[in-house]
C-alpha positions as CSV (number, residue, x, y, z in Angstrom):
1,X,-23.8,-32.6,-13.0
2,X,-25.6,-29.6,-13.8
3,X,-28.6,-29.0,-16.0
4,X,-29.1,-25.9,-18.6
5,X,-31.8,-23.5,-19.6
6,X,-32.2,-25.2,-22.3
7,X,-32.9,-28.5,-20.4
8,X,-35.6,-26.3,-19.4
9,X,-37.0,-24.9,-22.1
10,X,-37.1,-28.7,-23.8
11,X,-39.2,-29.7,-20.6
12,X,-41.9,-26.9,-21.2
13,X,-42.0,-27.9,-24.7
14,X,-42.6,-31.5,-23.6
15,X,-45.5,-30.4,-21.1
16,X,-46.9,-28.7,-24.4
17,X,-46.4,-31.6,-26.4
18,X,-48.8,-33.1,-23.3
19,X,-51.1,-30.9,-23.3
20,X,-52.2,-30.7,-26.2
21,X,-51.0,-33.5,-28.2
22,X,-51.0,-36.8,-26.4
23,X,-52.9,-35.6,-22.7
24,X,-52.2,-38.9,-20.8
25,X,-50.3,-40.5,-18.4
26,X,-48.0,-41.9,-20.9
27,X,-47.5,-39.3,-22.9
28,X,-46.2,-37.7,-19.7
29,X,-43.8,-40.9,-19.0
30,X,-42.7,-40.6,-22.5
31,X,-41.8,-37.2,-23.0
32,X,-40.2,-37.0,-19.3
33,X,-38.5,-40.1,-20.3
34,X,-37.3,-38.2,-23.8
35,X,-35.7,-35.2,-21.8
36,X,-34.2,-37.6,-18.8
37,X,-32.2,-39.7,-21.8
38,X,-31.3,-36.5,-24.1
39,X,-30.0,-35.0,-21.1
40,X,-27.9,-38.0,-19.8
41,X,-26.5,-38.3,-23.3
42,X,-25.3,-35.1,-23.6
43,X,-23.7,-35.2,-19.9
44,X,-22.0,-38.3,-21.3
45,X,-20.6,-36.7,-24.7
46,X,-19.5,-33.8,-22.6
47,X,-16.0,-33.2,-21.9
48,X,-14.2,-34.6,-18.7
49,X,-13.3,-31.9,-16.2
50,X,-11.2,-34.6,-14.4
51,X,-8.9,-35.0,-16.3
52,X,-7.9,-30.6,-16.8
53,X,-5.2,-29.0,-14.9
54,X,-4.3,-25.9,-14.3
55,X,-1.4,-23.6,-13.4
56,X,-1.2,-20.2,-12.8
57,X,1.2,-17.2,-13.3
58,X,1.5,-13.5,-13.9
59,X,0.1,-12.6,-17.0
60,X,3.0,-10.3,-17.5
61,X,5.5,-13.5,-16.4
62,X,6.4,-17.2,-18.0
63,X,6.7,-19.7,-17.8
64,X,3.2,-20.8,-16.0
65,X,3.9,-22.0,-12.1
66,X,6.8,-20.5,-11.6
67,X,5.6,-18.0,-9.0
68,X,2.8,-18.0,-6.4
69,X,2.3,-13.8,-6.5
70,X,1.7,-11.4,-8.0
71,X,2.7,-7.0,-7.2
72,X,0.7,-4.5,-7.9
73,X,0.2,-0.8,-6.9
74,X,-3.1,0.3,-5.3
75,X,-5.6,1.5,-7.5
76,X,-3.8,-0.1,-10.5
77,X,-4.8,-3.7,-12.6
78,X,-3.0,-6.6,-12.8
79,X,-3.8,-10.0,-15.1
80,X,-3.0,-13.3,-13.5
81,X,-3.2,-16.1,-16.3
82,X,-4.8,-19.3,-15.8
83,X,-3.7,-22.4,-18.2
84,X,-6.1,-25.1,-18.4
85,X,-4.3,-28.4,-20.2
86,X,-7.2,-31.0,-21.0
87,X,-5.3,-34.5,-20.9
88,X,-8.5,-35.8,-21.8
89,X,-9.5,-37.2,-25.3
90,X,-12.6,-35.3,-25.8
91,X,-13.0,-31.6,-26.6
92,X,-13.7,-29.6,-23.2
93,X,-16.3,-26.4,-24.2
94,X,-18.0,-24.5,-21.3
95,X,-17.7,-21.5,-18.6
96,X,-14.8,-21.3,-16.3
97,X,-15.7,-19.2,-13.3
98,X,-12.3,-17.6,-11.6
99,X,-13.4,-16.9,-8.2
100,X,-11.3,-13.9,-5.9
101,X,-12.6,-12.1,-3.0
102,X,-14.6,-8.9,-3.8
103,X,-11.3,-6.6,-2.4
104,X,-9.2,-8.0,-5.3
105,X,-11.9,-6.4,-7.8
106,X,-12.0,-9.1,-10.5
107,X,-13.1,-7.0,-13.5
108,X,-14.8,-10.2,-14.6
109,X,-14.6,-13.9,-13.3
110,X,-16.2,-15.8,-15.4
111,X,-14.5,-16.8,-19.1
112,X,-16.1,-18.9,-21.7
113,X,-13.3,-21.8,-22.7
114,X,-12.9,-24.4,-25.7
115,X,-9.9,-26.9,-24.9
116,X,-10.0,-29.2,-28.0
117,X,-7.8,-32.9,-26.0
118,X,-4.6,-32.4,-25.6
119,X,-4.5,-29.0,-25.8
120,X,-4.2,-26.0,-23.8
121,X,-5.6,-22.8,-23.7
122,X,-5.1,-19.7,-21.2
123,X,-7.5,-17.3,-19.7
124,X,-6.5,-14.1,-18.0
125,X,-8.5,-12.6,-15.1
126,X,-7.9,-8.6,-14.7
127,X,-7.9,-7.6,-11.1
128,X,-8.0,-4.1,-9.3
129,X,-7.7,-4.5,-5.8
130,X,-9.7,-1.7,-3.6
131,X,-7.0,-2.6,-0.4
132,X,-4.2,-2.9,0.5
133,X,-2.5,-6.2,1.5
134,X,-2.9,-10.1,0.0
135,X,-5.7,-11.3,-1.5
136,X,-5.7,-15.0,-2.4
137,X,-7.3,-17.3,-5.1
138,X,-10.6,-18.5,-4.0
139,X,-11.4,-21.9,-6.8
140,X,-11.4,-22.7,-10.0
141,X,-14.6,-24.1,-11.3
142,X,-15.3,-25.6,-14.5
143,X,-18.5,-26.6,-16.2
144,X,-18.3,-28.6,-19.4
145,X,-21.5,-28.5,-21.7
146,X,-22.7,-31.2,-23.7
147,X,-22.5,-31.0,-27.9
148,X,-26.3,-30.6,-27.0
149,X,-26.1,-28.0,-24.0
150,X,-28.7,-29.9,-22.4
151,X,-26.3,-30.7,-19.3
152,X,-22.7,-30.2,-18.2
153,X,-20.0,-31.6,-15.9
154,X,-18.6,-29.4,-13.1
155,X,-15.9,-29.4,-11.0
156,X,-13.6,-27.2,-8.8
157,X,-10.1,-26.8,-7.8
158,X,-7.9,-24.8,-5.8
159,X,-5.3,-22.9,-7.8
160,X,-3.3,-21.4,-5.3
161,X,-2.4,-17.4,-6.4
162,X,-1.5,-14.5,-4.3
163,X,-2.3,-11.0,-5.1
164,X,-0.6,-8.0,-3.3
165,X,-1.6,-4.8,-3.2
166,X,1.4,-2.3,-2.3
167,X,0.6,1.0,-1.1
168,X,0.1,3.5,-4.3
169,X,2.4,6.1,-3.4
170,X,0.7,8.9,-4.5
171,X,3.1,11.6,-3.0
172,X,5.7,10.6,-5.5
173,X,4.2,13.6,-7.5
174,X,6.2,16.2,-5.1
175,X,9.6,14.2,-5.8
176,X,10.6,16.1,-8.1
177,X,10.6,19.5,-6.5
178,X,12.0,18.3,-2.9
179,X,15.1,16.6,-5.2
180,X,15.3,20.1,-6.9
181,X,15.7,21.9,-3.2
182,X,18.3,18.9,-2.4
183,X,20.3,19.7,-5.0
184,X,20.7,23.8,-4.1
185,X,20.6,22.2,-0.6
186,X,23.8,20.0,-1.9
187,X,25.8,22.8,-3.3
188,X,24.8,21.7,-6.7
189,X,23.0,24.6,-8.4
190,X,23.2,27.3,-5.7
191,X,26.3,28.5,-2.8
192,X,27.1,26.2,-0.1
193,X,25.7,27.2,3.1
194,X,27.0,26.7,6.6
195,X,25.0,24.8,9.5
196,X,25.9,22.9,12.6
197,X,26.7,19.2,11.7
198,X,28.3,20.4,8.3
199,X,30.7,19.1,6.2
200,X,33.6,20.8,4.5
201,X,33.6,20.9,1.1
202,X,36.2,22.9,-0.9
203,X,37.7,27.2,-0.3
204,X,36.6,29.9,-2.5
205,X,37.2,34.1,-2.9
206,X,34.6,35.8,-0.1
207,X,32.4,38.0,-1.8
208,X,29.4,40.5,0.5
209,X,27.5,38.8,2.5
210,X,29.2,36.0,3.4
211,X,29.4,34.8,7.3
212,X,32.8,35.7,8.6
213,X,33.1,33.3,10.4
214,X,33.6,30.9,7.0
215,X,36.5,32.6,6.8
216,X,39.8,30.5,6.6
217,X,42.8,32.6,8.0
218,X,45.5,30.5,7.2
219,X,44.6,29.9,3.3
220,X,43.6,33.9,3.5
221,X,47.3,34.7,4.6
222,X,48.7,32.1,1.9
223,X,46.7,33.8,-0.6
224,X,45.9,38.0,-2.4
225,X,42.3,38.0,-0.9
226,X,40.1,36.6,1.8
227,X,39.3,33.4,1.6
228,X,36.4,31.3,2.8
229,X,35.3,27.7,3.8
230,X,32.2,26.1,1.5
231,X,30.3,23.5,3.2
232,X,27.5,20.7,2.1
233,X,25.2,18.9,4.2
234,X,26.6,15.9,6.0
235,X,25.6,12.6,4.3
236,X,25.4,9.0,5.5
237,X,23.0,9.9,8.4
238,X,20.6,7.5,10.0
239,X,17.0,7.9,9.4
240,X,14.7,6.1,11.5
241,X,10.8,6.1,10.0
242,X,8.7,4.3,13.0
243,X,5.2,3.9,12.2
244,X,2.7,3.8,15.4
245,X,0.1,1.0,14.4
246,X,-2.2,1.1,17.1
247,X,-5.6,2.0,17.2
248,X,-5.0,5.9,16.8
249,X,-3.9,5.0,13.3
250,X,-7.4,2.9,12.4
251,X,-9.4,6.3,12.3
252,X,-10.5,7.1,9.0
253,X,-9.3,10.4,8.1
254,X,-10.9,11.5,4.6
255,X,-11.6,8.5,2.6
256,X,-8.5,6.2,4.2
257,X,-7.6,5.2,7.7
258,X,-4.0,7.4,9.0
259,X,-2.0,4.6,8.5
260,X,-2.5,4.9,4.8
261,X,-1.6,8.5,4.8
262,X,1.2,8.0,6.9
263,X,2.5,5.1,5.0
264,X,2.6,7.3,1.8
265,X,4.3,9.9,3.4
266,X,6.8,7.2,4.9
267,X,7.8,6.6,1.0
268,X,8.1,9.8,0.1
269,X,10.5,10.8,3.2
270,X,12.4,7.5,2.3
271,X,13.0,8.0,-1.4
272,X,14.4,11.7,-0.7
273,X,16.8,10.9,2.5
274,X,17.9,8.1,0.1
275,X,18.8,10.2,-2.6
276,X,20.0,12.7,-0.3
277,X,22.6,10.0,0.7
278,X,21.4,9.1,4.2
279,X,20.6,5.4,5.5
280,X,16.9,5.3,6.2
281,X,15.4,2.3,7.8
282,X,11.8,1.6,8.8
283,X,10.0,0.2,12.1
284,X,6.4,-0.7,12.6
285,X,5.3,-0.8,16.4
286,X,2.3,-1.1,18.1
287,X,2.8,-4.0,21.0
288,X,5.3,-5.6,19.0
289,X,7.5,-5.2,16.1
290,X,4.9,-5.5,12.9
291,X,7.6,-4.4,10.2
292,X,11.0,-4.1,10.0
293,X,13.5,-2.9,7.3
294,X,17.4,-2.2,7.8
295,X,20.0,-2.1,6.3
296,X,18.7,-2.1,2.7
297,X,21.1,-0.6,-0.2
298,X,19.8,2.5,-2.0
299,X,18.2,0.6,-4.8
300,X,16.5,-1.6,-2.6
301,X,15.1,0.7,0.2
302,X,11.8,2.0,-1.9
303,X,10.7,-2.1,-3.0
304,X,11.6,-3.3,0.6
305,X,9.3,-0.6,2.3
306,X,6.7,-1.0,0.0
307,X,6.5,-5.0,0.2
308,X,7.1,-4.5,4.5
309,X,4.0,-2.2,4.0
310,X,1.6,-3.5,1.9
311,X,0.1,-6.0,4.6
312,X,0.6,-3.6,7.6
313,X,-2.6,-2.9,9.0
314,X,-3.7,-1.1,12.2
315,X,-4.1,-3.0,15.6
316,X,-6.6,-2.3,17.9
317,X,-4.7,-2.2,20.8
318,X,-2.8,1.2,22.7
319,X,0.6,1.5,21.8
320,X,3.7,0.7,24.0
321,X,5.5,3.3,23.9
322,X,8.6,2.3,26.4
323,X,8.4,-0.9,23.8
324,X,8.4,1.4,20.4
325,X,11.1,3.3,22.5
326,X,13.3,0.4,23.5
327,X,13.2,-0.9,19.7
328,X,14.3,2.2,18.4
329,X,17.2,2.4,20.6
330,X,18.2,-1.2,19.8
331,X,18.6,0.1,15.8
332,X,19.5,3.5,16.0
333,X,22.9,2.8,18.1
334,X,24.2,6.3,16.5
335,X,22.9,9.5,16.4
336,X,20.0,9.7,14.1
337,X,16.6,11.4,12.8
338,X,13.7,9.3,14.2
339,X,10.2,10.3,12.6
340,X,7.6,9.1,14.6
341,X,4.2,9.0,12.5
342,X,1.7,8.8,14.8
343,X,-1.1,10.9,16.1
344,X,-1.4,13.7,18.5
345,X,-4.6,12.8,20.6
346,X,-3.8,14.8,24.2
347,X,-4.0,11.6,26.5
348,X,-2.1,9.3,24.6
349,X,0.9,11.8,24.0
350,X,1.0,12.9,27.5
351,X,0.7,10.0,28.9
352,X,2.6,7.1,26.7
353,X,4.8,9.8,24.5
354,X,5.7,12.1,26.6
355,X,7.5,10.2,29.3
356,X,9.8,8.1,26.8
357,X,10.8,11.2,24.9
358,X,13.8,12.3,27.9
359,X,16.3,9.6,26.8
360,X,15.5,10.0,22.7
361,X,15.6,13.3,22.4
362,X,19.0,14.0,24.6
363,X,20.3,11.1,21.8
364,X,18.7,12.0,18.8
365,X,16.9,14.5,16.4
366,X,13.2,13.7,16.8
367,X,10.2,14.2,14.6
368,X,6.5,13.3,15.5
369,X,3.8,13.6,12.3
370,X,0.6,13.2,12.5
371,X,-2.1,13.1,10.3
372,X,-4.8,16.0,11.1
373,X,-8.5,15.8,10.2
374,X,-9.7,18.5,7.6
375,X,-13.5,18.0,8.8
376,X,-12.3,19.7,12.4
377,X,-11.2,22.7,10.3
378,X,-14.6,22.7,8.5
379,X,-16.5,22.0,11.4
380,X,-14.7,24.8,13.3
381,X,-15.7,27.5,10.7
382,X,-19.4,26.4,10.3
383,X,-21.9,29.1,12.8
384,X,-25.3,28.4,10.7
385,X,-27.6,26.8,13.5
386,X,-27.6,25.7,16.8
387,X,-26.1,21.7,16.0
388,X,-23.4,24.0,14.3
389,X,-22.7,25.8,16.8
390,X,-21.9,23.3,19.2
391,X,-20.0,21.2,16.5
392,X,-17.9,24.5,16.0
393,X,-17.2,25.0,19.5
394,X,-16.3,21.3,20.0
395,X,-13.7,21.4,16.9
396,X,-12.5,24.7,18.9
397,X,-11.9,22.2,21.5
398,X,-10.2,19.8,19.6
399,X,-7.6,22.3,17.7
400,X,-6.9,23.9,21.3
401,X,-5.7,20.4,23.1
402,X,-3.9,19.6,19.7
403,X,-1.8,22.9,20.2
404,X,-1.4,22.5,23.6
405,X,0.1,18.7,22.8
406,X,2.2,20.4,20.1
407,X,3.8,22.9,22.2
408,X,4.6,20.4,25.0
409,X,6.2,18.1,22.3
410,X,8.1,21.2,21.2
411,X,9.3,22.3,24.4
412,X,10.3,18.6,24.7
413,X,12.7,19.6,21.7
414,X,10.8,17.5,19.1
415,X,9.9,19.0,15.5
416,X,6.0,18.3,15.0
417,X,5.1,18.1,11.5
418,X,0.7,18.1,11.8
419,X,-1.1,18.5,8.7
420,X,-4.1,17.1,6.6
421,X,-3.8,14.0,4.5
422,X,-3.0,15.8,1.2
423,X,-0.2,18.4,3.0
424,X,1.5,15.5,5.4
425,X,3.8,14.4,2.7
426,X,5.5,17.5,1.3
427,X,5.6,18.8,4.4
428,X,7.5,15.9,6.3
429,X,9.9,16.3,3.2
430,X,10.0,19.6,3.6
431,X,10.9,19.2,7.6
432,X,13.8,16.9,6.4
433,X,15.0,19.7,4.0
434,X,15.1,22.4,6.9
435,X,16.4,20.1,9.5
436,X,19.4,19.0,6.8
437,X,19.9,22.4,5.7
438,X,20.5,23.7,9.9
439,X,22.7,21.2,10.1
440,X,20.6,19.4,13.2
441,X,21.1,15.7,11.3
């Protein structure tokens, strides 16, 4: 039972009445007694809340109940529909109060509803998660006023719904111009080039410039002129994402923590090898194995990373690195592009990276990307007072061991791709696009 505003606004009115009407002791039992039996009547007239059900499902989706979740990209909205059934035989008229966990970002939870009996109605609650990951229905609770709105019945359920977040994929903007690159890269709007690890593709008339040593003898000698060899990028390569999720991925680099940044560059490295014709898988490692994709068709790679990412969230633990090293050997069997995203602090390369790199390198092509912090460069230019000063000369520090930790890695024979949230993307596509078009994949 709950009691209304107006419950209280008819009980100052009756200690009015008192007051200055009838100022006695009955006059107080007989208006209290007045408001006591409105009140109960009303809760009596007032629609059962018992005897409601509910059912959820996807605004966008029916029937109701079939699912238990619903997708949505960060930073984007999603309505999840409630249908309230009243089995009873009076009219149900109230609030319905939807409740979600603040990180979903219910637009608004509460909904006013008016379920005549043996009807149904359906309320939709819009929800803009500010996270990543699954956010799960709180309660239902239902309060059914009076014809009087004196009082009102209430009652709550649990109407089991799931909400995830998938990472927004923001870097899908620089698609476009990385498939364009591929395509001169492919032979399709621009001359074949050659490279180590190269394909042939088909002969052609040698005009200036070309490398002589494309130069096919025996159809040259079959032939009026010279003759030479066209050749595209190989295809159906292995590409290996691995995502470090230990604790150097929790640190908040602009306004998300590296994981985010690396998980968006992740997709956009995935959806060009795809269409590039390559089989790209994904691993998640920190201590243990946190996600793992393989084998997924073309069509399926993007939604299978997306869903194996949108829960992913840094550990605070250090990474094992003769672990993350050991699993990547288990599923790359053949020779492959790894692409380690990680990050580059001086003792945990040196001392977990470094020592596991021998055996990968000597097997595969290896990259290591890492999401730098813009506020070093900005700290590192700043000379105005003392406090600066020494923040400059300590951001002097910090770029120094990160070059130092770059060149080792380098030596090492591993492409480092370090660059700020906004840059880490492209450029990781763009590293893929070199490394294809030299033939090192």
């Amino acid at each position: 039972m709950a009691l209304t505003p107006r419950t209280a606004l008819l009980a100052v009115a009756g200690v009015l009445l008192v007051a200055f009407v009838v100022p006695s002791r009955s006059g107080i039992v007989v208006v209290t007694g007045a408001v006591v039996l409105l009140a109960l009547v009303d809760l009596v007239l007032a629609g059962s809340v018992r005897q409601l059900d509910f059912a959820r499902a996807d605004a966008r989706a029916t029937p109701a109940g079939t699912d238990t979740m619903s997708t949505v990209r960060l930073g984007e909205s999603v309505e999840v529909g409630l249908l309230v059934t009243n089995r009873g035989g009076r009219r149900v008229r109230g609030l319905l109060r939807d409740a979600w966990p603040p990180s979903a970002g219910a637009v608004s939870q509460r909904h006013p509803i008016d379920v005549p009996a043996g009807e149904r109605r359906r309320v939709k609650t819009t929800l803009r998660p500010t996270r990543r990951g699954d956010r799960d229905a709180y309660r239902v609770t239902v309060r059914a006023y009076g014809p009087l709105g004196l009082a009102a019945r209430q009652g709550s359920y649990v109407v089991p719904w799931t909400v995830r977040a998938l990472p927004p994929f923001e870097s899908r903007k620089h698609l476009p111009s990385r498939l364009a690159r591929l395509r001169e890269l492919d032979g399709r709007t621009s001359v074949l080039v050659r490279g180590q690890g190269t394909e042939f593709d088909s002969l052609r008339d040698y005009v200036d410039g070309d490398d002589v040593r494309s130069i096919d003898w025996r159809a040259t000698a079959r032939r009026q002129g010279v003759v030479v060899r066209t050749w595209r990028p190989e295809r159906d390569r292995h590409v290996l994402i691995v995502l470090d999720t230990g604790r150097t991925s929790a640190g908040r680099v602009g306004d998300a923590p590296r994981l985010d940044h690396a998980l968006d560059a992740a997709l956009l490295l995935a959806a060009l090898a795809t269409r590039a014709g390559d089989r790209v898988d994904l691993l998640a490692y920190d201590r243990r194995v946190r996600a793992d994709v393989s084998r997924a068709g073309p069509q399926d790679v993007l939604p299978r990373f997306t869903t194996a990412m949108a829960t992913l969230q840094s550990e605070l633990v250090e990474t094992d690195h003769r672990g993350l090293a050991a699993a990547v050997a288990l599923r790359a069997s053949q020779r492959s592009l790894v692409v380690l995203l990680t990050g580059l602090e001086a003792a945990v390369v040196e001392e977990g990276l470094v020592p596991v790199l021998g055996p990968l390198t000597r097997r595969h092509e290896v990259c290591v990307a890492a999401v730098a912090d813009p506020r070093i460069e900005e700290l590192a230019r700043t000379r105005g007072d003392a406090p600066s000063v020494y923040a400059a000369a300590a951001a002097e520090r910090a770029r120094a061991e990160r070059r130092r930790v770059t060149s080792t890695l380098e030596r090492l024979g591993v492409t480092v791709v370090d660059e700020p949230p906004d840059q880490i993307a492209p450029a990781l596509a763009d590293t893929y696009l070199a490394l294809k078009k030299a033939g090192r994949l």
